[in-house]
Wavefront OBJ file of the C-alpha trace (Angstrom):
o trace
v 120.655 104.236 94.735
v 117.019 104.414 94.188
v 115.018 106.041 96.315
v 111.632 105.805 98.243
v 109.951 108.694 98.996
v 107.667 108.146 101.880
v 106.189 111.482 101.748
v 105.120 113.658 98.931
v 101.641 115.647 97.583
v 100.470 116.034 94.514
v 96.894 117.103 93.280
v 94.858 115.952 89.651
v 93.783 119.278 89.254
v 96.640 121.093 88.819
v 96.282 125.239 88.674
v 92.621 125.149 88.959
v 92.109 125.705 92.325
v 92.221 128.589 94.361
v 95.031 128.672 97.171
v 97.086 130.416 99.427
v 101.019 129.862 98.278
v 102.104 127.608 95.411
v 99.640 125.455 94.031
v 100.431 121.447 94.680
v 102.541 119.629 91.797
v 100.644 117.520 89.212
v 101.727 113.580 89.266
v 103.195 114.078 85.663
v 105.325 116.944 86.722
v 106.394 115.014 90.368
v 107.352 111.908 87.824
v 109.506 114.259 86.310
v 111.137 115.804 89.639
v 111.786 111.478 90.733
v 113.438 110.764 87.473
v 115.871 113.945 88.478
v 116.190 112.676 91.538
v 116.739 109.161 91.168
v 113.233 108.062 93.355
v 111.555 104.880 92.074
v 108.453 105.259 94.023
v 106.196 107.555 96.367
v 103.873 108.099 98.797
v 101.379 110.515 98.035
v 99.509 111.734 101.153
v 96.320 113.410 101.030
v 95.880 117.057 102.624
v 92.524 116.404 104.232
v 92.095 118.738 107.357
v 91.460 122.295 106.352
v 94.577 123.531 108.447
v 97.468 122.606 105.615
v 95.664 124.221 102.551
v 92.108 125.965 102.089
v 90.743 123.251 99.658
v 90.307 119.750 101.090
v 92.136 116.845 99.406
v 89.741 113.444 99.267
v 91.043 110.433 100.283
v 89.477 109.002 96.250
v 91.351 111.828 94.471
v 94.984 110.309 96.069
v 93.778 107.118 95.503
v 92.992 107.907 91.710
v 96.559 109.549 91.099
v 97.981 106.158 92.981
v 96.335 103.576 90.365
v 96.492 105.662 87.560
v 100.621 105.974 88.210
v 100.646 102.554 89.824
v 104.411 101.897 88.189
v 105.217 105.626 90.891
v 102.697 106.063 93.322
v 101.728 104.696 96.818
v 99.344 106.043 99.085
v 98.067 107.072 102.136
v 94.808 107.615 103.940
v 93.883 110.108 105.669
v 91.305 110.142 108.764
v 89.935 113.313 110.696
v 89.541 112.503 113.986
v 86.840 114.615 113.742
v 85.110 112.301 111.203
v 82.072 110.014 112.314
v 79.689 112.534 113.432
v 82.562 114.845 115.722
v 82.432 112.257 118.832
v 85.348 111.181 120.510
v 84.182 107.442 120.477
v 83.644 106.690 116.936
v 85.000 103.766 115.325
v 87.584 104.546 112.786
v 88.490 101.545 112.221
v 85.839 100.606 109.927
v 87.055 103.710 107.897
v 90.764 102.694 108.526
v 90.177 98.988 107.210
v 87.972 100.209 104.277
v 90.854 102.166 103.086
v 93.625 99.405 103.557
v 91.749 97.146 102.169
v 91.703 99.138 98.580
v 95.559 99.934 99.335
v 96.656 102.646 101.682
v 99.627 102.106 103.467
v 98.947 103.872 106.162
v 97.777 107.121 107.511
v 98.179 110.877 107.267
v 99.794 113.703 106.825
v 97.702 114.552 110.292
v 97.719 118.227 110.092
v 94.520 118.626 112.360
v 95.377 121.109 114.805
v 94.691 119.757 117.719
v 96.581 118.429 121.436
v 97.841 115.461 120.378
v 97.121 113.099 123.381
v 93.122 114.615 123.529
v 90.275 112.191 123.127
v 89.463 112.980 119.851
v 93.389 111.980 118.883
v 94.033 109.363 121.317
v 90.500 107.700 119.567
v 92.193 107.608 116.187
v 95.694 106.556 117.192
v 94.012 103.416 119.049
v 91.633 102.720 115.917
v 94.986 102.819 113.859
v 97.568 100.794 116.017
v 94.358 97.901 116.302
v 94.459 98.399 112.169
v 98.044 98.251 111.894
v 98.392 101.264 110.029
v 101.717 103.467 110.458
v 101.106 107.467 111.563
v 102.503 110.361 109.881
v 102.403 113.018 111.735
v 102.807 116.716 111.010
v 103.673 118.701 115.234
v 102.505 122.322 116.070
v 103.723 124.265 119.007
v 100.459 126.103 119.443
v 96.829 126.448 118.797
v 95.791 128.807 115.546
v 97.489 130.284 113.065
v 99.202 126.997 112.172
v 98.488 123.846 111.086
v 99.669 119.985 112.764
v 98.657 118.558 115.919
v 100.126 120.356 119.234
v 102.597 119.157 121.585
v 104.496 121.425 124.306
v 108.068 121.957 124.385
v 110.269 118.544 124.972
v 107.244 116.881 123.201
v 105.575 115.259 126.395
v 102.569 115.040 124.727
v 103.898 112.819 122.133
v 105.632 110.302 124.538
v 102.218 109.464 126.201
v 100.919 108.606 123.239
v 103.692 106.614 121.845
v 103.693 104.888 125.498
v 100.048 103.822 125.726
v 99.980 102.759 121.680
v 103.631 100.697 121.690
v 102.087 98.857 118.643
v 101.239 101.871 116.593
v 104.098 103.111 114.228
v 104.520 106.897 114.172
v 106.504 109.380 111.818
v 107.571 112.328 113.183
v 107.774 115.537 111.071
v 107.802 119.007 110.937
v 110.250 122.043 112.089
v 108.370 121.556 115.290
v 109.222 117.854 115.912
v 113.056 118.216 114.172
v 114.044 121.163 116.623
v 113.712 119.264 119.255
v 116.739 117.116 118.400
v 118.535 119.422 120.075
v 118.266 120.480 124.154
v 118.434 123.511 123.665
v 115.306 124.613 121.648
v 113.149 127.542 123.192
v 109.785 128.297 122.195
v 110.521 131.125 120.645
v 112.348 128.600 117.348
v 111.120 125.681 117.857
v 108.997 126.032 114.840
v 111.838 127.504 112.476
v 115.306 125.895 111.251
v 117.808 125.688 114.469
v 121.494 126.116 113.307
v 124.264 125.505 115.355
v 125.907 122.189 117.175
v 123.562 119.766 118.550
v 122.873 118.350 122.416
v 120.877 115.614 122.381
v 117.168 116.414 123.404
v 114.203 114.998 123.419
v 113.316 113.273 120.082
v 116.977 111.230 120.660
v 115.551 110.338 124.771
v 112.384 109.333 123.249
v 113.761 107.218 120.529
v 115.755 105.083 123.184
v 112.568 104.321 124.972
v 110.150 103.917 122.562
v 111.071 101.876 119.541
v 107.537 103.014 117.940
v 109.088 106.474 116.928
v 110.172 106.541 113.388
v 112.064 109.718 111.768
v 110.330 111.244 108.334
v 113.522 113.036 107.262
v 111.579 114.688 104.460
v 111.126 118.959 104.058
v 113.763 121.766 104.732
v 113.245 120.471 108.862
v 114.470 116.979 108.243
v 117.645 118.168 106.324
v 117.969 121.074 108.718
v 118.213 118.448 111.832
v 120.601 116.536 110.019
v 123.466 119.230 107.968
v 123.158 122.024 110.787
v 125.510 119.326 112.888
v 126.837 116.947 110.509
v 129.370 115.134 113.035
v 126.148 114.344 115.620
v 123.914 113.509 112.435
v 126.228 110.794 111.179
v 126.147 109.304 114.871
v 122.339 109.815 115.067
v 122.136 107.826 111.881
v 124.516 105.314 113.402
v 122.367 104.556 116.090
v 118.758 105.213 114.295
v 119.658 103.852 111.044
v 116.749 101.632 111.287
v 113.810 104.170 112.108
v 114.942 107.042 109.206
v 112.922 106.793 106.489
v 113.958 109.485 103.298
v 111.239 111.485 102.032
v 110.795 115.162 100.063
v 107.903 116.805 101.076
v 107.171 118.043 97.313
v 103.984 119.902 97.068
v 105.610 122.858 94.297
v 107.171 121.947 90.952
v 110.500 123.644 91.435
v 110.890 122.760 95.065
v 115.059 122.496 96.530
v 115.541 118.586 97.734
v 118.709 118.923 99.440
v 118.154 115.541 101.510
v 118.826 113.490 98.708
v 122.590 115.028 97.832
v 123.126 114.995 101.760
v 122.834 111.679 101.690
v 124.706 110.390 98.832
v 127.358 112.222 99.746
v 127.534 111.100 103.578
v 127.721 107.799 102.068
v 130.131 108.432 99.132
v 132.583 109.787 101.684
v 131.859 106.682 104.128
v 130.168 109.209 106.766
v 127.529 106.806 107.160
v 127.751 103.341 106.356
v 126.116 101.289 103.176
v 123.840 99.448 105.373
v 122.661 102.631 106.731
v 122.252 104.308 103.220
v 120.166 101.430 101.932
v 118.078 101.393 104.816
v 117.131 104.969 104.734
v 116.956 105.903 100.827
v 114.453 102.871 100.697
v 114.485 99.082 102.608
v 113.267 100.676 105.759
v 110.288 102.087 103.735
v 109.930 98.968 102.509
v 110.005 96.601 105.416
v 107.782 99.599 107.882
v 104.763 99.273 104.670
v 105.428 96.065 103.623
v 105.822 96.968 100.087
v 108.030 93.611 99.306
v 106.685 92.681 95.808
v 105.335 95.369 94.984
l 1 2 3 4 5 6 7 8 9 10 11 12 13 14 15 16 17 18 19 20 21 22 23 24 25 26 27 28 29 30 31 32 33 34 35 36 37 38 39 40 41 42 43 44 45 46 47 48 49 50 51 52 53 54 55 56 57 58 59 60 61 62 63 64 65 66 67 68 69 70 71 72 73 74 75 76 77 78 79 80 81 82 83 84 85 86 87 88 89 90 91 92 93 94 95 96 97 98 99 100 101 102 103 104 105 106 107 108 109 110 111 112 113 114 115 116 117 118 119 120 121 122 123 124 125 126 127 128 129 130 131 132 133 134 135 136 137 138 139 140 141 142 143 144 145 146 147 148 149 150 151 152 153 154 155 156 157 158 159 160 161 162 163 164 165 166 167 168 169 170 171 172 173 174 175 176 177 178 179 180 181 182 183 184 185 186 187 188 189 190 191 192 193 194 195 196 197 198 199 200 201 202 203 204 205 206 207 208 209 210 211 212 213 214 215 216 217 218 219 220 221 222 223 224 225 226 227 228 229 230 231 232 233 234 235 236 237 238 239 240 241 242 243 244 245 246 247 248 249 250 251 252 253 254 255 256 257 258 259 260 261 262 263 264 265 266 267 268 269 270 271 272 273 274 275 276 277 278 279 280 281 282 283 284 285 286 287 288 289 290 291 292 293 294
């Protein structure tokens, strides 16, 4: 089946700039990767907070790769909470709207690294649920030395918010979110690649009471939640199907997707059902950005 990829980065300048790592994967090179792959269309989400990489990604550069790949490319805007002169009361939405309004679809990767029920962040998840734009969050367990907003351990922080915002859409990501699948996380790896059989913890409790939380399945975390315990993953999709939404996580040209195999083989060996495969290689993308059309 043909796939949406609701989260992927990408940069028009290619080897030119200086970074830390592997530099981000031209749009002509990640057409190439979807054709492999068998991915009709992207989101390409802009690395704006100087966290996640030491050059900062405008929200007009993702923008430009989006319309000049229209036939490939969605977007995303991304918002600072930081932005409108560093006050904890600025209205985003005017930035929010001005961005929907030339096409984003909605908002992120937030990589800011900061508590994410603090003013600053509560301010721009209120300014997005009263735009209607869906959250993509990237989770941290701590302050410095990594990037993504911060929650503690059984992700607390991250319940009051989708609590007070029950409008607001938001993606969970990251090893940090995807650990806590399982009870039995510590601090010590809940930002690494749990193995072993899973007990439910808190990401399932909070899915049961607040529809709001969607699953970004994309990166080594998302396919590490779901292979390390393939018998509770097939259940988890069972009951979830609705809120997973498939993804990659490309930044590097040569980059491992192992998400998309798991999946076409957990429904070519009815593990998970076709209604369940559909929804997550692409209609819940589609119905969650209302990309029907287009």
């Amino acid at each position: 089946m043909k796939k949406i990829d609701v989260h992927a980065h990408s940069t028009m300048w290619g080897d030119n700039l200086p970074t830390f790592g592997t530099p981000l994967i031209s749009p002509e090179k990640l057409k190439e990767r979807y054709n492999e792959l068998n991915i009709e269309k992207g989101f390409i989400l802009p690395l704006l907070s100087p966290e996640s990489r030491n050059f900062v990604q405008s929200n007009e550069e993702i923008e430009y790769i989006a319309n000049n790949n229209a036939d490939t490319f969605f977007w995303f805007c991304n918002i600072d909470a930081r932005m409108g002169g560093n006050n904890k009361e600025s209205d985003l939405s005017k930035l929010l709207n001005y961005y929907k309004e030339k096409g984003a679809k909605g908002v992120g990767e937030i990589t800011a690294n900061m508590y994410i029920d603090e003013p600053f962040m509560d301010n721009l998840f209120y300014h997005c649920e009263k735009c209607e734009m869906p959250v993509t969050i990237h989770m941290s367990p701590e302050k410095y030395g990594c990037y993504g907003v911060i929650d503690d351990l059984g992700l607390g922080r991250l319940e009051k918010m989708l609590k007070k915002y029950p409008k607001l859409k938001i993606l969970g990501h990251s090893q940090c979110f995807w650990s806590e699948i399982d009870s039995g996380v510590t601090v010590e790896n809940r930002n690494g690649y749990p193995k072993g059989k899973v007990v439910e913890g808190a990401v399932i409790r909070i899915m049961r009471e607040c529809p709001n939380l969607y699953c970004d399945l994309s990166a080594g975390s998302g396919y590490n939640a779901l292979s390390r315990d393939e018998d509770f993953a097939y259940k988890f999709i069972e009951e979830f199907g609705e809120r997973l939404l498939f993804g990659t996580d490309f930044y590097m040209p040569a980059q491992n997707i192992l998400l998309a195999e798991w999946l076409d083989a957990a429904y070519k060996n009815s593990c998970i059902t076709e209604e369940n495969y559909k929804k997550i290689c692409r209609e819940n993308a589609i119905k969650i950005f209302d990309l029907k059309g287009e």
